[in-house]
PARO-303708 format. One record per atom (N, C-alpha, C): x, y, z; residue in three letters. Coordinates in steps of 0.05 Angstrom, whole numbers, padded with zeros to 5 digits, always signed. Layout:
# PARO-303708
XYZALA;...
This chain:
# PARO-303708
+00017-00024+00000UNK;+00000+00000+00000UNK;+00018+00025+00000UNK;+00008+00042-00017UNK;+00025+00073-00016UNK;+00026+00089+00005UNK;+00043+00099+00004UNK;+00034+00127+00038UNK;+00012+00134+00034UNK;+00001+00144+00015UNK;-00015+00161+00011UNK;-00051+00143+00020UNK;-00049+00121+00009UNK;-00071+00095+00022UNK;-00065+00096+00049UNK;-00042+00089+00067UNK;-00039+00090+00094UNK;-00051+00114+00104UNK;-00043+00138+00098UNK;-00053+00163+00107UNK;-00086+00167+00108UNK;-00085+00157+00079UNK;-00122+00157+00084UNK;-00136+00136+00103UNK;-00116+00116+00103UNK;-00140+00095+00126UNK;-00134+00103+00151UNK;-00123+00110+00151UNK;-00113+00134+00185UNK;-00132+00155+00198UNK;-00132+00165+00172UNK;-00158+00192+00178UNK;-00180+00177+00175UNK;-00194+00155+00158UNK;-00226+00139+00162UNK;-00229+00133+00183UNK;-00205+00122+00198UNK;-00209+00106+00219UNK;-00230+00118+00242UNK;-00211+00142+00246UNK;-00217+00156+00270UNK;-00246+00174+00265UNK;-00252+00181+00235UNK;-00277+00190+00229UNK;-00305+00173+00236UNK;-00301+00143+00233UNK;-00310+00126+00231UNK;-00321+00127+00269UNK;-00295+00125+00276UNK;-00314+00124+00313UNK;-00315+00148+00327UNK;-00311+00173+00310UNK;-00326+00195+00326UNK;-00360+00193+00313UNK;-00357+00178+00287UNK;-00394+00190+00286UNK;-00407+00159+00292UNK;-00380+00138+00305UNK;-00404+00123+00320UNK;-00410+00136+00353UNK;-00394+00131+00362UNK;-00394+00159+00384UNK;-00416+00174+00380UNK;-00426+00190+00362UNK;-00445+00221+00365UNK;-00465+00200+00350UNK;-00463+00180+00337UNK;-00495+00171+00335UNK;-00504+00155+00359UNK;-00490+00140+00379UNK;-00504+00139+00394UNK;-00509+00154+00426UNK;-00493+00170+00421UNK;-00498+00196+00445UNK;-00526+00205+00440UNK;-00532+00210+00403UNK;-00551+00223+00396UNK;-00576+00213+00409UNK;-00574+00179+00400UNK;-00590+00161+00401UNK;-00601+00165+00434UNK;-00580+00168+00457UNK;-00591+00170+00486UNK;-00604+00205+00493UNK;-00590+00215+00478UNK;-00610+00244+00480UNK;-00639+00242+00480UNK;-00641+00224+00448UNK;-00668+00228+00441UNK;-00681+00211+00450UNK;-00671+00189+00468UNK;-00693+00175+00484UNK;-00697+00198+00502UNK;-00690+00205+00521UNK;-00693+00212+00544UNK;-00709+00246+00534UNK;-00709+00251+00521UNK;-00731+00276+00504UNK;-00759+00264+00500UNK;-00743+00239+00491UNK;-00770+00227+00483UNK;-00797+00214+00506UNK;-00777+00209+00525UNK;-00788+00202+00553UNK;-00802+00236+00577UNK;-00780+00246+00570UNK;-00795+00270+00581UNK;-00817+00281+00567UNK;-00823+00283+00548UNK;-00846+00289+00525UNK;-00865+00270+00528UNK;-00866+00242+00533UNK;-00889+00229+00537UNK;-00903+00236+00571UNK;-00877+00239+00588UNK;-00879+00249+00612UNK;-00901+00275+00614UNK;-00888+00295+00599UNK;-00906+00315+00602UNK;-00927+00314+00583UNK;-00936+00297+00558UNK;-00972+00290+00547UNK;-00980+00272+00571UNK;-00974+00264+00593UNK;-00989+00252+00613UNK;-00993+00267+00636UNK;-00973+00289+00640UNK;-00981+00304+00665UNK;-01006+00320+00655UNK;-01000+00334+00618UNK;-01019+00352+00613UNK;-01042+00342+00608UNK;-01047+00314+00601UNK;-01078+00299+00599UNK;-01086+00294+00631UNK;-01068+00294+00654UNK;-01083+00289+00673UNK;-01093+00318+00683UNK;-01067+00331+00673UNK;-01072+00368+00686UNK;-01108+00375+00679UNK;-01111+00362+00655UNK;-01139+00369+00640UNK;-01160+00353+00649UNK;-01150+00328+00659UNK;-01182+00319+00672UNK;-01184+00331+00693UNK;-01171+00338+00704UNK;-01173+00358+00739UNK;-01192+00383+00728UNK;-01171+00390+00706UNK;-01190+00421+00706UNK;-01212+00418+00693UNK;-01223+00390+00687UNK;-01248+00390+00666UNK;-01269+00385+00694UNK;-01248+00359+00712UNK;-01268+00360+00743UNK;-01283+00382+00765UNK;-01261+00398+00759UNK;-01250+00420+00776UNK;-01282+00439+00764UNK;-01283+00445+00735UNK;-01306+00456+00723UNK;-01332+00448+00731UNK;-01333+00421+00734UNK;-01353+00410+00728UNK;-01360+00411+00766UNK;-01343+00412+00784UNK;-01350+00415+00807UNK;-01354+00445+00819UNK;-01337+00458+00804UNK;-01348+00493+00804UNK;-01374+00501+00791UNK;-01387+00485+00770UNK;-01407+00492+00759UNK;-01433+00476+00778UNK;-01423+00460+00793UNK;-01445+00435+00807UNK;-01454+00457+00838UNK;-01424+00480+00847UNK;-01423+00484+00872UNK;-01443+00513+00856UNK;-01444+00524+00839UNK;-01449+00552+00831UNK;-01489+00544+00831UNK;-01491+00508+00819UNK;-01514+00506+00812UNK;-01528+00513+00841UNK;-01522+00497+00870UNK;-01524+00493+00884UNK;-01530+00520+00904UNK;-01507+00540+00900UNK;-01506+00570+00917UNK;-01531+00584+00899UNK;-01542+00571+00873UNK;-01561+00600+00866UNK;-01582+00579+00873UNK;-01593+00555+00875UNK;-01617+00552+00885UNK;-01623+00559+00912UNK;-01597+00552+00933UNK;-01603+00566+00951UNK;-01611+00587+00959UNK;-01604+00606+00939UNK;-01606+00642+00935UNK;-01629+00643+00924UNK;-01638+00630+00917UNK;-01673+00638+00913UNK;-01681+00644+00920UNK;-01690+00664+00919UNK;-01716+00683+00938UNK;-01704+00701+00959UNK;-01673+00708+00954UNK;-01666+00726+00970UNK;-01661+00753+00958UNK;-01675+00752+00946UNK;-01676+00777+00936UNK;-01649+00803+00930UNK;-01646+00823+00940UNK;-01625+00832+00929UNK;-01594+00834+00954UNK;-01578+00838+00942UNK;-01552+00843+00965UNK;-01534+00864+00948UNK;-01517+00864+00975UNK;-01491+00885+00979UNK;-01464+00871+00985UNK;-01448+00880+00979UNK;-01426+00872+00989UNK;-01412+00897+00999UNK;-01394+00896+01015UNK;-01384+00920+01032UNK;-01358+00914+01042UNK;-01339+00916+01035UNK;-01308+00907+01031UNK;-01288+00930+01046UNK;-01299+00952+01058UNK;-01281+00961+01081UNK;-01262+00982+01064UNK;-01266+00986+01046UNK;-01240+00988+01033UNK;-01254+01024+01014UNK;-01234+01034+01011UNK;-01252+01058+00983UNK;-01264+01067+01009UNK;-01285+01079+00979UNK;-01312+01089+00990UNK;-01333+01071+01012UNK;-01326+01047+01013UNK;-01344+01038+01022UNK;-01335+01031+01054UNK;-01346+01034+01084UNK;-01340+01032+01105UNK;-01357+01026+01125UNK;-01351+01008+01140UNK;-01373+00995+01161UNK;-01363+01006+01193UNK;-01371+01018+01205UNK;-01369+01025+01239UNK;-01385+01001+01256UNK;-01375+00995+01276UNK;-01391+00983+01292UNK;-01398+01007+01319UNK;-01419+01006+01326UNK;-01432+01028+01342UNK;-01443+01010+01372UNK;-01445+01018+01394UNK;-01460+01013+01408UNK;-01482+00990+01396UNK;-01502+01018+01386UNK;-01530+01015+01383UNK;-01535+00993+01352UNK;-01514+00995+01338UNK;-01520+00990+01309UNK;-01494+00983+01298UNK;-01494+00991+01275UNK;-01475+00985+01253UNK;-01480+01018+01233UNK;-01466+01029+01225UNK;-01463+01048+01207UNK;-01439+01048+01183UNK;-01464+01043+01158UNK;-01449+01030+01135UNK;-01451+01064+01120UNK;-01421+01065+01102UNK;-01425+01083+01091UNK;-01410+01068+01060UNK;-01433+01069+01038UNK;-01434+01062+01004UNK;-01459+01032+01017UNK;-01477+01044+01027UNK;-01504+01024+01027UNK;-01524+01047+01028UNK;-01544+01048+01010UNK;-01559+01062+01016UNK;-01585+01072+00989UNK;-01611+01085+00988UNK;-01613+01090+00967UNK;-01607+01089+00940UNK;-01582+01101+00938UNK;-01562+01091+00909UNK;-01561+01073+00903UNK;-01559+01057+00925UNK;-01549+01020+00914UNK;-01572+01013+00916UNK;-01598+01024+00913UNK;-01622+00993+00908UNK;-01643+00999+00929UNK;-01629+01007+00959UNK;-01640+01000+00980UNK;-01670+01016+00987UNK;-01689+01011+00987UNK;-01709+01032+00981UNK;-01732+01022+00996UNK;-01746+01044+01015UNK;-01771+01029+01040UNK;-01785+01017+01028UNK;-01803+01004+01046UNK;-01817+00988+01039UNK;-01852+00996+01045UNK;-01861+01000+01015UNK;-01888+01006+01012UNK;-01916+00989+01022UNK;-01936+00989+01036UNK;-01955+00976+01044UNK;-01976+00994+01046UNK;-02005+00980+01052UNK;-02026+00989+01048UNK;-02030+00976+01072UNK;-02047+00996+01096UNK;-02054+00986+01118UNK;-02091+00975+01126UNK;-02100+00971+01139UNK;-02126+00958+01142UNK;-02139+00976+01139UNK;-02138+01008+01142UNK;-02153+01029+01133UNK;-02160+01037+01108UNK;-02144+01018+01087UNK;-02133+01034+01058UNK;-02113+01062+01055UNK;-02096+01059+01079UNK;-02078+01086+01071UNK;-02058+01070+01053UNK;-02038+01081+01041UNK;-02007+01068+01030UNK;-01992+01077+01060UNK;-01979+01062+01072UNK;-01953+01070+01092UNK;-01936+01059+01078UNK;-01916+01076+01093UNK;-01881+01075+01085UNK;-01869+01057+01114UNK;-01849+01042+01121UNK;-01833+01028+01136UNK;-01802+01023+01128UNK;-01793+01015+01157UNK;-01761+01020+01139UNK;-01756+00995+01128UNK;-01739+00978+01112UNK;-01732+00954+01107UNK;-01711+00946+01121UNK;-01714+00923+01130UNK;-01698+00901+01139UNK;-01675+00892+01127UNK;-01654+00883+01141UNK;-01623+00871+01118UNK;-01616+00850+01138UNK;-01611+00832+01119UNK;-01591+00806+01138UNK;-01568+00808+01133UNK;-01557+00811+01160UNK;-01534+00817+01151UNK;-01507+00795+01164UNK;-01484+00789+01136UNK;-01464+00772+01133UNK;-01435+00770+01134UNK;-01422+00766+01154UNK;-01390+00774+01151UNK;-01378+00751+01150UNK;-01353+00765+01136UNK;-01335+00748+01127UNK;-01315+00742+01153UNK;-01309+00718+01156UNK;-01287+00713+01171UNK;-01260+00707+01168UNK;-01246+00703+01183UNK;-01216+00688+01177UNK;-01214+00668+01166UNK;-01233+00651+01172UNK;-01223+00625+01156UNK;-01241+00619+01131UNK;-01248+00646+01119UNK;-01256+00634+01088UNK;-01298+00642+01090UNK;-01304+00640+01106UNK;-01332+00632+01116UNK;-01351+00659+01116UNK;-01370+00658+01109UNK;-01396+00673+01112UNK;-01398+00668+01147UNK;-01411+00693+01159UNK;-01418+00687+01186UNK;-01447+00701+01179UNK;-01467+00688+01192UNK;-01496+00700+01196UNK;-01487+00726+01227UNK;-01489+00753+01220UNK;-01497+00763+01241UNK;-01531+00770+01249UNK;-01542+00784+01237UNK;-01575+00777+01248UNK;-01582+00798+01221UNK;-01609+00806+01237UNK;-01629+00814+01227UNK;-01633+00852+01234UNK;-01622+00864+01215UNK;-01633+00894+01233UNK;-01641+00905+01206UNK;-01660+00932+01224UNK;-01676+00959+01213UNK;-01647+00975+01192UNK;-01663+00983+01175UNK;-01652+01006+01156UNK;-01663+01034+01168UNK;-01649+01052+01182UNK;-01655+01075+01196UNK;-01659+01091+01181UNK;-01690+01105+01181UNK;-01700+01131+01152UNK;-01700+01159+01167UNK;-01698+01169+01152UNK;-01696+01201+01157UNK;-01724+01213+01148UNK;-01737+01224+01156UNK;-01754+01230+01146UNK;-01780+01213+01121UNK;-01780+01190+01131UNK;-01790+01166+01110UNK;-01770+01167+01089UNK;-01747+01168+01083UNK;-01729+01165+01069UNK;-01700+01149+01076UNK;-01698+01137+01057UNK;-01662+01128+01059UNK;-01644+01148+01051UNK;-01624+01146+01065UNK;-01605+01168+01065UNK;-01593+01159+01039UNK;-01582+01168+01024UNK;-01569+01154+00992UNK;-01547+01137+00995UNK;-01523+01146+01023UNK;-01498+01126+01015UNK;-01490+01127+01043UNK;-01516+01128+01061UNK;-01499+01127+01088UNK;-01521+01112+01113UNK;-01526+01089+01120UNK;-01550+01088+01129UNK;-01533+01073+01154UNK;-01549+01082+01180UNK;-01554+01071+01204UNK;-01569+01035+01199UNK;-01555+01017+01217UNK;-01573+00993+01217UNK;-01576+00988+01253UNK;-01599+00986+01261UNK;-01603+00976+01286UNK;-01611+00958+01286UNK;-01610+00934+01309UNK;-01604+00908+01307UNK;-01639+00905+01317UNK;-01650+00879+01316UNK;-01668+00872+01318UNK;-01680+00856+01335UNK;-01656+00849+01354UNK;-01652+00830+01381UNK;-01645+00847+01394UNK;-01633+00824+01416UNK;-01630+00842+01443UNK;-01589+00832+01442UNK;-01575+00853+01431UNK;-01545+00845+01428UNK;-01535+00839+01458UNK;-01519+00818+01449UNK;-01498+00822+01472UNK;-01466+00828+01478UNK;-01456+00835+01498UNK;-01422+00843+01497UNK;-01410+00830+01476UNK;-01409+00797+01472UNK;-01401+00783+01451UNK;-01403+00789+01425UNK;-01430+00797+01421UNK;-01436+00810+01391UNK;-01426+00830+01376UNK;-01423+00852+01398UNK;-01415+00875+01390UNK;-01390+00877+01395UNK;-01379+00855+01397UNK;-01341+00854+01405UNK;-01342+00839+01379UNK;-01348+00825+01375UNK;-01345+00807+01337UNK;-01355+00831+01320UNK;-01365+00850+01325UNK;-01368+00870+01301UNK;-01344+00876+01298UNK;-01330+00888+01322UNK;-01311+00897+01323UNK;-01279+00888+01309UNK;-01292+00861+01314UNK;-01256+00852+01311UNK;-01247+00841+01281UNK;-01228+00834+01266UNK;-01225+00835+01237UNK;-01235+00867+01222UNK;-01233+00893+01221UNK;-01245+00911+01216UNK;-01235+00904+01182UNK;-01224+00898+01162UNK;-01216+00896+01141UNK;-01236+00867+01128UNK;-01246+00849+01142UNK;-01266+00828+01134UNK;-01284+00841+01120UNK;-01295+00833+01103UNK;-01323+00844+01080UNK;-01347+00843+01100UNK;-01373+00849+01092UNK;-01398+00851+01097UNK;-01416+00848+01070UNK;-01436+00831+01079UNK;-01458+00824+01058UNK;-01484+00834+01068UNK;-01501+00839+01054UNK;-01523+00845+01068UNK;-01547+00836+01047UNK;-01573+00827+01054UNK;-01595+00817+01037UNK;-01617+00828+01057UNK;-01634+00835+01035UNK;-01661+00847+01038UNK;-01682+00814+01043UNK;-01676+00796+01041UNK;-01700+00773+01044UNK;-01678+00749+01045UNK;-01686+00721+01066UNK;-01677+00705+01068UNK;-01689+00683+01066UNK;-01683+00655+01052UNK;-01720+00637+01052UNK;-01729+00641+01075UNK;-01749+00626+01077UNK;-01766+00629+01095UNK;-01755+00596+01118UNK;-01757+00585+01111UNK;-01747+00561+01118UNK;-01716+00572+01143UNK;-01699+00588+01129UNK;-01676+00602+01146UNK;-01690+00611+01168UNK;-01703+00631+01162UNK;-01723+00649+01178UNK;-01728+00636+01208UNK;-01742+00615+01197UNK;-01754+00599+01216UNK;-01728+00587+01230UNK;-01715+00578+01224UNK;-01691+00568+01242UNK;-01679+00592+01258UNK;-01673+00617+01240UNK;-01656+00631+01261UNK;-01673+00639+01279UNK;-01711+00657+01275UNK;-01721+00658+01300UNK;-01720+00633+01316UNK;-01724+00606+01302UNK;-01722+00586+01334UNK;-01686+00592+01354UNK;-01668+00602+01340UNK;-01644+00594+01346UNK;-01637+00630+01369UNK;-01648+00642+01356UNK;-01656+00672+01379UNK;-01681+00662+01403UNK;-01696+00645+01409UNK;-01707+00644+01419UNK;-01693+00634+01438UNK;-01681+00608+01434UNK;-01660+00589+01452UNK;-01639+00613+01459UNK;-01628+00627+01441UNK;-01607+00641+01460UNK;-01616+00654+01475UNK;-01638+00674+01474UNK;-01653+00684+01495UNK;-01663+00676+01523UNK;-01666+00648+01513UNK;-01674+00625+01541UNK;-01650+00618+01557UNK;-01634+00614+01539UNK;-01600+00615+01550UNK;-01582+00639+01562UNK;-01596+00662+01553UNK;-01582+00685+01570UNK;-01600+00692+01583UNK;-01623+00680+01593UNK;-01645+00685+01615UNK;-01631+00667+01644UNK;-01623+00642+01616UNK;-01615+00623+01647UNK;-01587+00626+01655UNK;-01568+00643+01637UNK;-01549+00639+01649UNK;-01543+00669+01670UNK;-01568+00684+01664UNK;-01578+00714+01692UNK;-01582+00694+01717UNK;-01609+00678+01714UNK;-01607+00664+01740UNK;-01576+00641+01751UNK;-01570+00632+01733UNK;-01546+00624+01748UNK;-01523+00642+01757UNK;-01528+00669+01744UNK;-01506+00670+01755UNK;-01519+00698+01789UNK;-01545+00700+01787UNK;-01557+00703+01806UNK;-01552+00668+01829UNK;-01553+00655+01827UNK;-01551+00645+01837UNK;-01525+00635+01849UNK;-01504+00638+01833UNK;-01479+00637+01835UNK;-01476+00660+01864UNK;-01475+00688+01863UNK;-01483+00708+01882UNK;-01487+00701+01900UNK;-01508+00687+01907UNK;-01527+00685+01925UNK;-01519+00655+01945UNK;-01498+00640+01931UNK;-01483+00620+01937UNK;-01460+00624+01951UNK;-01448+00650+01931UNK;-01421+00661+01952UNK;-01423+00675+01977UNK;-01452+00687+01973UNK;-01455+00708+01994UNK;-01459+00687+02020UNK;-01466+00665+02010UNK;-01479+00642+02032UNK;-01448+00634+02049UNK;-01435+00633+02024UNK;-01400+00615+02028UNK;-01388+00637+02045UNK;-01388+00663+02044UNK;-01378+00687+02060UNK;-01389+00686+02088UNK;-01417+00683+02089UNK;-01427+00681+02110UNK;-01414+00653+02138UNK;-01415+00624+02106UNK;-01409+00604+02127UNK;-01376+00608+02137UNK;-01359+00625+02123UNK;-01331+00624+02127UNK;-01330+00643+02156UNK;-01344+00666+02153UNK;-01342+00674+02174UNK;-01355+00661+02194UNK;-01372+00653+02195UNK;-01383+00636+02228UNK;-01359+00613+02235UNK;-01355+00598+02211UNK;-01326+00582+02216UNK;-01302+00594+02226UNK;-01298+00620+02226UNK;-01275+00641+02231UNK;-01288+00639+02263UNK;-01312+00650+02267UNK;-01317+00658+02296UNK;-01320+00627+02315UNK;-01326+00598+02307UNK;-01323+00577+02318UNK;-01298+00567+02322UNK;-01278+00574+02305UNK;-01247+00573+02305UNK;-01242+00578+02326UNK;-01246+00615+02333UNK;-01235+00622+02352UNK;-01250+00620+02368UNK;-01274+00610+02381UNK;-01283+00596+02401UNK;-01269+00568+02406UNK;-01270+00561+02390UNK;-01254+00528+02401UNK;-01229+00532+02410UNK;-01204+00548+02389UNK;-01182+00545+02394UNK;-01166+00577+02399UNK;-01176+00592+02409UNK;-01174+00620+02413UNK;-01176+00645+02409UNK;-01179+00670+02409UNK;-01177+00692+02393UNK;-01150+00710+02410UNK;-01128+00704+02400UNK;-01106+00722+02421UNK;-01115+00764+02413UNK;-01130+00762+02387UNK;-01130+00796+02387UNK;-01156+00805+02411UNK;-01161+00787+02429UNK;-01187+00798+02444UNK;-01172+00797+02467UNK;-01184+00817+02482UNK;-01174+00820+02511UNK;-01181+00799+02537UNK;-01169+00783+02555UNK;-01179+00767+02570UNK;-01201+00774+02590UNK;-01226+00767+02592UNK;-01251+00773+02609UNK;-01256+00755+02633UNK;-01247+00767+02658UNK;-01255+00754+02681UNK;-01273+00739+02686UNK;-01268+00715+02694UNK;-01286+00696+02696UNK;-01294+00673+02672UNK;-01284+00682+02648UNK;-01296+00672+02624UNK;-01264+00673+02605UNK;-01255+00648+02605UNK;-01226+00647+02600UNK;-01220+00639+02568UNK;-01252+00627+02561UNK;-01259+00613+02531UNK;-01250+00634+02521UNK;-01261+00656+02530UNK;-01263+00680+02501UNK;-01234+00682+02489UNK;-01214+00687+02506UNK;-01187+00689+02500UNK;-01171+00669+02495UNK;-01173+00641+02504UNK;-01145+00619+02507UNK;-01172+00598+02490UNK;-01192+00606+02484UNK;-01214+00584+02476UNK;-01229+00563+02488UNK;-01238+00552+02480UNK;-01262+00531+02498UNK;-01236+00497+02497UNK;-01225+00487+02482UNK;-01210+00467+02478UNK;-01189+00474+02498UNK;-01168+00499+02499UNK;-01155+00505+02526UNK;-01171+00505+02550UNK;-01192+00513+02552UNK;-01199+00517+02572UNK;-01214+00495+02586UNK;-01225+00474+02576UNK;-01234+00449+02580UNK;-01211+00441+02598UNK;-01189+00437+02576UNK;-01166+00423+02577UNK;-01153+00432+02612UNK;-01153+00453+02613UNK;-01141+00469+02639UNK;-01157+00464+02665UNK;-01190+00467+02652UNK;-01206+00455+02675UNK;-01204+00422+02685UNK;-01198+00400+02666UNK;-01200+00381+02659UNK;-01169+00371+02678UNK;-01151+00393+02676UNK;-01126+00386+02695UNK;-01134+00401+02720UNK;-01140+00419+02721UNK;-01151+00427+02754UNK;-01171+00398+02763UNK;-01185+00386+02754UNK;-01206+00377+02758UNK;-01188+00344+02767UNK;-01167+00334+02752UNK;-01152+00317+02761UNK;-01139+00316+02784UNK;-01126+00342+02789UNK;-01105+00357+02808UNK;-01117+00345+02837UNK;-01150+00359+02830UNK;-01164+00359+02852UNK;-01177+00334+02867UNK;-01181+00313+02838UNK;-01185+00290+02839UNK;-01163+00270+02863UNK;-01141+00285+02852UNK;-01117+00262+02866UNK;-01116+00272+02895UNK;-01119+00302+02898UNK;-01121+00311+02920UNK;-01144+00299+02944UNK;-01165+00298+02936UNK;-01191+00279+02945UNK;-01189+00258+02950UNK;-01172+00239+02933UNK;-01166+00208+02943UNK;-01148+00208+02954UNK;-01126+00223+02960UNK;-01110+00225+02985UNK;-01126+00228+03008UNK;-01142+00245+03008UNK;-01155+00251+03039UNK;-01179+00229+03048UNK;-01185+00209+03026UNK;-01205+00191+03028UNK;-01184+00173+03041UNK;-01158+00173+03025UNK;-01144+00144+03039UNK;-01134+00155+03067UNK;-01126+00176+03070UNK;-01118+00195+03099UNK;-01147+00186+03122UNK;-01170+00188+03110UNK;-01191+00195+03131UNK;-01196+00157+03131UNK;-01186+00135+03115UNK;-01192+00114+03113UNK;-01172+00108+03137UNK;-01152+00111+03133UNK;-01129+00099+03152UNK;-01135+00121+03185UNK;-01146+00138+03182UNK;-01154+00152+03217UNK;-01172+00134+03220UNK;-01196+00134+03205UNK;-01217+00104+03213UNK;-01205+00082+03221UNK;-01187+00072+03212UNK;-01183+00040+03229UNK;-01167+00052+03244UNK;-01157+00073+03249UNK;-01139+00074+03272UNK;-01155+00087+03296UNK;-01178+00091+03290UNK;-01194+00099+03307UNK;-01205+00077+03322UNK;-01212+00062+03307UNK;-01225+00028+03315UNK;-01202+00029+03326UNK;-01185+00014+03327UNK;-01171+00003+03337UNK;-01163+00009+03358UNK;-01161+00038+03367UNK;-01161+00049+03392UNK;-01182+00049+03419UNK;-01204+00048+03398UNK;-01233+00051+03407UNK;-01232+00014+03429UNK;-01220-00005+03416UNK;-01224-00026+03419UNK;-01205-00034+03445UNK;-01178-00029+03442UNK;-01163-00014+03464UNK;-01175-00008+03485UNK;-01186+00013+03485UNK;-01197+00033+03501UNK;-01216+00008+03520UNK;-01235-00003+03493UNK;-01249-00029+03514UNK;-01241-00047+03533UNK;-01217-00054+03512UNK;-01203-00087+03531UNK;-01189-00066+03561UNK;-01184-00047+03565UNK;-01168-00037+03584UNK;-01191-00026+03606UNK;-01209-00010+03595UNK;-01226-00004+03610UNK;-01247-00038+03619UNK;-01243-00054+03608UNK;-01252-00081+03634UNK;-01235-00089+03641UNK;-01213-00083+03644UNK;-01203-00091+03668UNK;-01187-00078+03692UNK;-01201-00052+03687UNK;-01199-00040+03712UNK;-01209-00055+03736UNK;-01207-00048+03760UNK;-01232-00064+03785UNK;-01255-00045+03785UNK;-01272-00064+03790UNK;-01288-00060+03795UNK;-01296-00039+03831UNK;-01322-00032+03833UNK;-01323-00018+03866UNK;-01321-00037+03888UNK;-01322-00065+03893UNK;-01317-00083+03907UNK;-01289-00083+03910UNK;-01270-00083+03899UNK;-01246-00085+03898UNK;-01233-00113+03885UNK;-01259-00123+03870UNK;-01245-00147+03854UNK;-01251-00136+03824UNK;-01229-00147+03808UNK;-01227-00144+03779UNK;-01242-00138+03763UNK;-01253-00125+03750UNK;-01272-00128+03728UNK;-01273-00159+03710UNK;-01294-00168+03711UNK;-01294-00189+03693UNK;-01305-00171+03656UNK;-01278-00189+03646UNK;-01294-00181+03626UNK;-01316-00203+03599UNK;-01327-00191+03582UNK;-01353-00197+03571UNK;-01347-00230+03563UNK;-01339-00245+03558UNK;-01329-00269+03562UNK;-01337-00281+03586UNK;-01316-00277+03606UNK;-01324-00277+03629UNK;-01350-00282+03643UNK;-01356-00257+03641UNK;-01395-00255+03649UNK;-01408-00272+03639UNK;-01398-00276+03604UNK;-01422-00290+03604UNK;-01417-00320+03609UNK;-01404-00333+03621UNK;-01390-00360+03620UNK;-01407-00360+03653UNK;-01406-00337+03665UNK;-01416-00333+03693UNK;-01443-00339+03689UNK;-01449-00321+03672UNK;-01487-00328+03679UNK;-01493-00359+03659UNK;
């Protein structure tokens, strides 16, 4: 072979295994493209049944919130924010972008005489909470001025009887939204008056308990102190001054038992000493007494002979 053949199979050679080299480098690229690409037509066909579910469960929840909304006639929303602003008051609520302008307008009737009267309208009213949620707050008056709604600023007074709790939840979240509706079903209606009635019954009963609570302590004050004043009858009162004759008052009735109870021993032992003292003069009395007999017979007699004594005599007669 010529140089020139050598030279050339020299250079094929090495051409030959760089493009087997890069064909199958190529070859592992395009799998692994090819794997990520089927990868992502399966994330994006599942991405799409979610969002076709996702539709079909947003359209099922939308069917669901407007039958409920039947028959509620109109609303507000009131977002805190802008023009629009909610106060909590004592007495009420004072909404400013509710009013006239937006819709809100008295409510016309014809009374048993045939006059037309005017009245204010009613709002139920709805806050938003922290965790996502509608809250039912109640039921209040639209406050008129002159048989009129004010256009963008209306007073609402509540329709119950509020309590501290209520009007501290107005208060708190001031940035939460507000809803308000002119009519609620009727079926609601009826639940929340039954559900105001019970709380009513419940803050009736929890006046008497806690009247009674009162009336329990005042009893517990009373029994602590008589227990205070039997204390120091039993076991002393040192802030009282000692009273002649009457030693309880000061050192107590338990000392003073106790003190009588050792006098009363003292005196005890003292007493059976003089019982056994006056026991032992008794036989020593006898015994003298007896003495006294055997000696006095036998003195003599006035004859000048001996006394016989009682033995004696009687052995005689």
């Amino acid at each position: 072979m010529s140089t020139y053949g050598k030279v050339c199979a020299w250079l094929v050679v090495p051409s030959l295994m760089a493009a087997f080299y890069l064909t199958v480098r190529t070859g592992q690229i395009h799998n692994a493209w090819s794997a990520k690409l089927s990868a992502a037509h399966e994330t994006a066909e599942t991405t799409g049944r979610q969002h076709r579910a996702q539709k079909r469960e947003l359209a099922t929840a939308e069917n669901v919130l407007a039958r409920a909304q039947f028959g509620w006639d109109k609303s507000w929303q009131i977002s805190n924010t802008g023009n629009q602003q909610l106060v909590a008051q004592n007495e009420g609520l004072l909404v400013t972008g509710l009013g006239s302008d937006q819709g809100l307008i008295p409510v016309v009737y014809i009374d048993d005489a045939g006059q037309t009267r005017t009245q204010a309208p009613t709002v139920h009213t709805f806050r938003a909470m922290p965790e996502g949620v509608m809250y039912y707050v109640g039921e209040f008056i639209v406050g008129m001025q002159q048989n009129q709604i004010p256009p963008n600023n209306v007073a609402l007074i509540p329709t119950w009887q509020t309590t501290s709790n209520d009007r501290k939840m107005w208060r708190e979240n001031p940035q939460g939204g507000w809803r308000f509706r002119t009519l609620i079903p009727a079926s609601h209606r009826a639940r929340i008056d039954q559900l105001n009635v019970q709380i009513n019954r419940l803050v009736e009963q929890y006046a008497d308990v806690d009247v009674n609570v009162l009336q329990q302590q005042e009893l517990l004050n009373e029994a602590n102190d008589q227990l205070t004043i039997r204390k120091q009858e039993l076991l002393g009162n040192p802030d009282t001054e000692p009273t002649p004759g009457r030693p309880e008052f000061h050192a107590g009735l338990l000392t003073t038992i106790r003190s009588e109870e050792d006098q009363r021993n003292s005196l005890l032992v003292e007493v059976d000493s003089f019982r056994r003292e006056i026991r032992r003069t008794a036989e020593e009395r006898e015994k003298r007494i007896e003495t006294l007999k055997e000696l006095s017979s036998r003195l003599p007699s006035g004859d000048g002979q001996p006394r016989l004594t009682q033995e004696e005599e009687g052995s005689v007669r």
